[in-house]
C-alpha positions as a LaTeX table, in Angstrom:
\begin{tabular}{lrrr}
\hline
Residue & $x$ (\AA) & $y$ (\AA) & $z$ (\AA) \\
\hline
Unk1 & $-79.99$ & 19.44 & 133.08 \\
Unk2 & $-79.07$ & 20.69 & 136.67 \\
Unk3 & $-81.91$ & 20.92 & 138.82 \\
Unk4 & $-81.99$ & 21.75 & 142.68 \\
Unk5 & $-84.39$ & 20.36 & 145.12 \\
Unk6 & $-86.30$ & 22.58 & 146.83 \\
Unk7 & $-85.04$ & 21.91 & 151.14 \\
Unk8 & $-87.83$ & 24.33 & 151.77 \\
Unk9 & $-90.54$ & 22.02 & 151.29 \\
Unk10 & $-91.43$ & 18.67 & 153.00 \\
Unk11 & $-91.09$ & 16.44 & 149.79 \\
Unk12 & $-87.93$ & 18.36 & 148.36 \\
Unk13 & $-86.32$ & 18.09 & 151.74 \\
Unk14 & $-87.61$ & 14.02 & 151.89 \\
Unk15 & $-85.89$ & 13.88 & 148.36 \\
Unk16 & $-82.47$ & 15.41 & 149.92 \\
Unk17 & $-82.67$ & 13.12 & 152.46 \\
Unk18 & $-82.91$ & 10.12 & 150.58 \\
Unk19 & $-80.39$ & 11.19 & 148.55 \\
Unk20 & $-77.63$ & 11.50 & 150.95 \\
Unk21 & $-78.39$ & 8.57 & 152.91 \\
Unk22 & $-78.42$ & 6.39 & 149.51 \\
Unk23 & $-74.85$ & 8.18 & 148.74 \\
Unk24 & $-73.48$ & 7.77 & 152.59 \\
Unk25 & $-74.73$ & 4.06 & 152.83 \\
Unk26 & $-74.36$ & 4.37 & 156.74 \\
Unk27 & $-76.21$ & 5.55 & 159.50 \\
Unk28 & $-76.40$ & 8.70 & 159.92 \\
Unk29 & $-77.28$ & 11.61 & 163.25 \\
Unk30 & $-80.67$ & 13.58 & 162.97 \\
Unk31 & $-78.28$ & 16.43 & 164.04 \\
Unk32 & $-75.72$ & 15.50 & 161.12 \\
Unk33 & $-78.25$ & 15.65 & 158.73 \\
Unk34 & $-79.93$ & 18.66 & 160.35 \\
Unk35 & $-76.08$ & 20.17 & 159.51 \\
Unk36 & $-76.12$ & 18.57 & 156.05 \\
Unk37 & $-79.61$ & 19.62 & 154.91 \\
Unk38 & $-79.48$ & 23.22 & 156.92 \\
Unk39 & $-82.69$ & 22.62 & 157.53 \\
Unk40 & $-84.46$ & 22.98 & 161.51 \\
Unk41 & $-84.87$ & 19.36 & 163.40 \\
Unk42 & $-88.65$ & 19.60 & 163.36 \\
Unk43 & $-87.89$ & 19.60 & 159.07 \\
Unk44 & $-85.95$ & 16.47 & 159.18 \\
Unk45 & $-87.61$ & 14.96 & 161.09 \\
Unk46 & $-91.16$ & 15.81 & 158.83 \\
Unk47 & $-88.54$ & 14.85 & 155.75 \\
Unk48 & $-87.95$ & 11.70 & 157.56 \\
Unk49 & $-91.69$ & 10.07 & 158.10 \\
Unk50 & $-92.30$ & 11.85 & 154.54 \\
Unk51 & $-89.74$ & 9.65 & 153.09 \\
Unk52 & $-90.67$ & 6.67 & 155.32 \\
Unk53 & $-94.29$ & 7.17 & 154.00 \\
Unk54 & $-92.67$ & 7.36 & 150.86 \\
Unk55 & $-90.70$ & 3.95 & 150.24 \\
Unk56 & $-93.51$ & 1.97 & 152.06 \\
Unk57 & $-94.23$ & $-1.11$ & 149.48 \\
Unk58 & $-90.93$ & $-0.60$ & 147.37 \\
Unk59 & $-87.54$ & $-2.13$ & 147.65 \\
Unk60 & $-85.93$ & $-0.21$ & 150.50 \\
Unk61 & $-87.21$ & 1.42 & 153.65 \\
Unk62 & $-86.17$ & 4.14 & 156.15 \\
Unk63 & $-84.81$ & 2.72 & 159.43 \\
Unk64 & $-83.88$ & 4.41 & 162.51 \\
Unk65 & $-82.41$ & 3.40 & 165.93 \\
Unk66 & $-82.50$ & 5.99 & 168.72 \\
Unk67 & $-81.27$ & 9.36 & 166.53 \\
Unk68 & $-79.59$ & 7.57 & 164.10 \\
Unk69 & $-81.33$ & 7.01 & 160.14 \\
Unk70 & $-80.27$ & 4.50 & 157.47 \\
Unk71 & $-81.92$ & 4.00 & 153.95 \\
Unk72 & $-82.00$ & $-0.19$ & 153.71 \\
Unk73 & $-82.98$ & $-2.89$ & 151.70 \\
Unk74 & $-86.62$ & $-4.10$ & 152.69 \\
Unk75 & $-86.65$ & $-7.34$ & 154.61 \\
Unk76 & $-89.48$ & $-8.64$ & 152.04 \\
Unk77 & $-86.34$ & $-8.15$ & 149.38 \\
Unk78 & $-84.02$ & $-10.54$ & 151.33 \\
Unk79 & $-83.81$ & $-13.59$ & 149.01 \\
Unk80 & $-83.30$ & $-11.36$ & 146.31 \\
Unk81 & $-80.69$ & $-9.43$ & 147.51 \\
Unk82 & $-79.25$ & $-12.79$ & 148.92 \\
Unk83 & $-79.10$ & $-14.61$ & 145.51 \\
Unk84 & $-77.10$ & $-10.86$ & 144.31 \\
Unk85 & $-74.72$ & $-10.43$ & 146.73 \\
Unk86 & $-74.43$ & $-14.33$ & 148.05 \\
Unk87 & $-73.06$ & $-12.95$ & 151.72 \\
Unk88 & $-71.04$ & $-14.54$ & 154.28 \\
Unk89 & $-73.93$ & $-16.42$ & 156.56 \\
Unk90 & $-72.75$ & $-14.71$ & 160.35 \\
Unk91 & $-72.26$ & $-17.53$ & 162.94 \\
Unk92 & $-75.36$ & $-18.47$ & 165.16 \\
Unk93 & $-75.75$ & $-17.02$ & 168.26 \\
Unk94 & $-75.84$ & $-19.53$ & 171.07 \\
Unk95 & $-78.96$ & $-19.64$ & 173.54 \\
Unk96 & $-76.90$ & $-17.25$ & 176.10 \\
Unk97 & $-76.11$ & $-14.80$ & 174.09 \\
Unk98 & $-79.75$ & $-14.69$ & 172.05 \\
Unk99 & $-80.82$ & $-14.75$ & 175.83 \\
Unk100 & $-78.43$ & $-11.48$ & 176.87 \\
Unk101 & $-79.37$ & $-9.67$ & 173.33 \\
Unk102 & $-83.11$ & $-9.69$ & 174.23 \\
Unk103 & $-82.55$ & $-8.69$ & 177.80 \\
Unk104 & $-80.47$ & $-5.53$ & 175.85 \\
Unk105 & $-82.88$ & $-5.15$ & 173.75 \\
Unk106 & $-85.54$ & $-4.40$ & 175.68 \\
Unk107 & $-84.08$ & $-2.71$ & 178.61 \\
Unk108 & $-81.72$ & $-0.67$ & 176.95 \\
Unk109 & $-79.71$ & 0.91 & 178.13 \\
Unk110 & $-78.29$ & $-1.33$ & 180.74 \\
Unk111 & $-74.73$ & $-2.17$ & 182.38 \\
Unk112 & $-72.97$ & $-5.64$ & 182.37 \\
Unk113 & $-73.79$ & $-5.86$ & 186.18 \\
Unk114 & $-77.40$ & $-5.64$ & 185.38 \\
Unk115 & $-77.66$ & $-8.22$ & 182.70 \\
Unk116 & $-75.96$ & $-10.51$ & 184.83 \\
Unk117 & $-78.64$ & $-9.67$ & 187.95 \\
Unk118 & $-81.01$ & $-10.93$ & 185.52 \\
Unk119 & $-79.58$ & $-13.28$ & 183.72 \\
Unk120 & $-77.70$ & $-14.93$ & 187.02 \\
Unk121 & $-74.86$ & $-15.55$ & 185.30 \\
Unk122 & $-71.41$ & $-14.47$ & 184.03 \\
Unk123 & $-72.24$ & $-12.49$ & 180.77 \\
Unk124 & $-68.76$ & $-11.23$ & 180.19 \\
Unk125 & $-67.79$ & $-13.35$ & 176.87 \\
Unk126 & $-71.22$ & $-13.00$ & 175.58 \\
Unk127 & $-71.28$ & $-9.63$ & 175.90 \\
Unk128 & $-67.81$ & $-9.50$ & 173.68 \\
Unk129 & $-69.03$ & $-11.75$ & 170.94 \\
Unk130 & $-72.41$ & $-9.62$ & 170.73 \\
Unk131 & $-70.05$ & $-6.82$ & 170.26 \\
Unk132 & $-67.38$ & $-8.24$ & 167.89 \\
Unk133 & $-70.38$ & $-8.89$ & 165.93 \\
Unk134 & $-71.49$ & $-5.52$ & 165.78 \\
Unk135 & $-75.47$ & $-6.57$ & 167.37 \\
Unk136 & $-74.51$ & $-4.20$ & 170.83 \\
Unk137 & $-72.59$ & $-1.39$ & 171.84 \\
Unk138 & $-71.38$ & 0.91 & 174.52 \\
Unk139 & $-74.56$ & 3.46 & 174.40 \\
Unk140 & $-72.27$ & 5.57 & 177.33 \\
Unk141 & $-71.58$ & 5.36 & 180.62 \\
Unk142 & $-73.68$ & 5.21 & 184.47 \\
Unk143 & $-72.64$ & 7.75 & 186.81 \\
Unk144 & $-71.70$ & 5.47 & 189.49 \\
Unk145 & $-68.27$ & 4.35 & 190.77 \\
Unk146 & $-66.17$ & 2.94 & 188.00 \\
Unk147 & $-68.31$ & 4.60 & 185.33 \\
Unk148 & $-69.55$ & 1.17 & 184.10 \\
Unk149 & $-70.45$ & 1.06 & 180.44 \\
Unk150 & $-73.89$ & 1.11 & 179.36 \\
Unk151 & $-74.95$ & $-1.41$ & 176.25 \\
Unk152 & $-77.58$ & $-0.82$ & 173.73 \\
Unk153 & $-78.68$ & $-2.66$ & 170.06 \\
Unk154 & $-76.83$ & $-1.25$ & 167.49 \\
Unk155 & $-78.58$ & $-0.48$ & 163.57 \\
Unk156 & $-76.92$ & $-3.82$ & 162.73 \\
Unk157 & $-79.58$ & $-5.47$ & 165.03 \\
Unk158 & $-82.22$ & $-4.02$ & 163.20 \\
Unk159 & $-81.31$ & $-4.86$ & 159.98 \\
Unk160 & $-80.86$ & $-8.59$ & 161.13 \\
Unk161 & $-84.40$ & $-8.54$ & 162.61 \\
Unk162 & $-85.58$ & $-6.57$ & 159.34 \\
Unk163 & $-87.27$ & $-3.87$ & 161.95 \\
Unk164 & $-87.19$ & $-0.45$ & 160.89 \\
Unk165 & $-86.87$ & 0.61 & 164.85 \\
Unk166 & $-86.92$ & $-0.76$ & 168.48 \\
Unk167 & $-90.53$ & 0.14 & 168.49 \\
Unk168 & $-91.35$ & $-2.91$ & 166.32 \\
Unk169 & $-89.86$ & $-5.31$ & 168.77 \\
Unk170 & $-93.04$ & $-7.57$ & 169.67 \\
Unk171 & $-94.13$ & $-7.38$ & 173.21 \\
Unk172 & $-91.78$ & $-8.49$ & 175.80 \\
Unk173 & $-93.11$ & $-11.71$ & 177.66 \\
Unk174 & $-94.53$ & $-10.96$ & 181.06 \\
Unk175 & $-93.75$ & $-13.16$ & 184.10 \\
Unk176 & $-93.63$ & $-12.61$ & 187.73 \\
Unk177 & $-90.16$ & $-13.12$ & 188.08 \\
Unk178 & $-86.64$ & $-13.82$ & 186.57 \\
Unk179 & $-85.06$ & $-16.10$ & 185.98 \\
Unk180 & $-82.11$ & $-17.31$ & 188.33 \\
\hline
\end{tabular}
């Protein structure tokens, strides 16, 4: 029995959605999915908190970073999914680089020279282990001599945090000043 989702309405176009983000198992562009449902953005986007809406209490959950959308197993689900697929534990981060991945996080997007202003140190290795690691990335780059690259979280980050966006970072700390 073939039958074709309706893309014309909110929950067929939800359906779509979740569809091809379970079959591409990667993140994926509001635009490329705009191109791959040829449906408008305002749609998608409706599909996308539909389908959000949707999973909320179930296994998996929408996630999204800046434009980009992944379908994901729910945090809650982690020992589960653990005992299933017995992963590779990553390396611990060290205090410098936990230190510089905040400091990305929340003032993304930022250069190496800035991260270094606040940090007041060096952050040149740190910033290639975050990277090797796949928690930051170049996000583009400043329009300023040399064209320095600008870093930003990457989806991986989220899905380490179990945060279905930046917006569910807690609160950054306020103090009067940085640290030196």
């Amino acid at each position: 029995m073939n039958r074709a989702i309706d893309v014309r309405d909110t929950t067929g176009l939800a359906a779509a959605l979740e569809a091809v983000l379970f079959t591409l198992n990667r993140p994926v562009t509001i635009l490329e999915l705009q191109d791959i449902l040829q449906s408008p953005l305002p749609d998608v986007e409706a599909a996308a908190a539909a389908l959000a809406e949707g999973l909320a209490g179930r296994g998996l959950f929408l996630q999204r970073h800046q434009d980009q959308l992944q379908l994901v197993t729910d945090p809650a689900q982690a020992d589960v999914v653990r005992r299933v697929l017995r992963p590779e534990y990553p390396s611990r981060l060290s205090p410098a680089a936990y230190e510089t991945l905040a400091i990305i996080a929340y003032r993304q997007p930022l250069t190496r020279a800035r991260i270094e202003e606040i940090r007041g140190v060096n952050c040149e290795a740190v910033l290639e282990s975050l990277e090797e690691k796949g928690l930051i990335e170049e996000t583009g780059r400043l329009e300023a001599p040399g064209s320095p690259r600008l870093f930003g979280t990457t989806m991986k980050f989220l899905q380490i945090l179990g945060l279905s966006s930046l917006e569910e970072l807690p609160p950054a700390p306020q103090s009067g000043s940085t640290s030196s």
